[in-house]
N, C-alpha and C positions, 0 to 999 in steps of 0.2 A: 565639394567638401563632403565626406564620407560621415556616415552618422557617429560615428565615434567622437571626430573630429570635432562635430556640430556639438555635442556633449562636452566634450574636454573646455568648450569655449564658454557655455553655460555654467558649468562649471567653476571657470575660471573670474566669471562675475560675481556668482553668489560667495564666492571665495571673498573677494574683494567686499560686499556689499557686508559677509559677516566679520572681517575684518575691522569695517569703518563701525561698525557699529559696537565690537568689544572696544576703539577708540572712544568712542561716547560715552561707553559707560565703565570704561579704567576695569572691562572683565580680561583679565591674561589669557584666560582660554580660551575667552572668543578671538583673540589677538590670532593667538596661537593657530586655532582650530583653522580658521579661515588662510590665513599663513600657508597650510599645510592645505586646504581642498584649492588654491589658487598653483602652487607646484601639482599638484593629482593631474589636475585641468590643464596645466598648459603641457604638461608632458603627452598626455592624452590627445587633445590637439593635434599637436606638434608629431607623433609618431602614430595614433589609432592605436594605444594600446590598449587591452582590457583596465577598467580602473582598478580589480581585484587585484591585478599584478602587477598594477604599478604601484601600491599599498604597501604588497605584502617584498614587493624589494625593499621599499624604504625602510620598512620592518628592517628588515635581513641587515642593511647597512645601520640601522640605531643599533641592533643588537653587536655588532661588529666592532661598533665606536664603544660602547659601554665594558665589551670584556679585557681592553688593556685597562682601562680606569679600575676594573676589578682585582686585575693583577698586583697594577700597581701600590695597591693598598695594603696586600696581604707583606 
C-alpha cells in the first residue's frame, strides 16, 4: 500500500472517530465535518489522490449543485 493509500485510511478513521463523537455530543458539524474527512479518506485510499484535489473537486461539484438552486430562485 502506497503512502497515500496508508493516509487516505487514517484518514478515513479519524473521519469515523470525529463523527461518532459529533454523535455524542448532537454537534452537526462534527457530524458533518467527519462525514466529509471519512469520503476525502476513502477516495484517497481507494485511487492515491492528492487530498488537496480531492477537496478542491468536491468544492467544484458543491459549487456546481448550488448554482441551479440559484437560478431557480431568481
Amino acid at each position: 500500500m502506497n503512502e497515500r493509500k496508508t493516509e487516505g485510511f487514517m484518514q478515513r478513521m479519524r473521519g469515523k472517530v470525529k463523527s461518532a463523537w459529533g454523535d455524542i455530543t448532537d454537534d452537526e458539524y462534527d457530524k458533518f465535518g467527519g462525514n466529509v474527512d471519512q469520503l476525502v479518506g476513502w477516495v484517497k485510499q481507494k485511487t492515491g489522490e492528492a487530498e488537496d484535489s480531492i477537496r478542491e473537486r468536491l468544492r467544484k461539484m458543491d459549487e456546481e449543485e448550488e448554482e441551479p438552486a440559484k437560478t431557480e430562485r431568481m
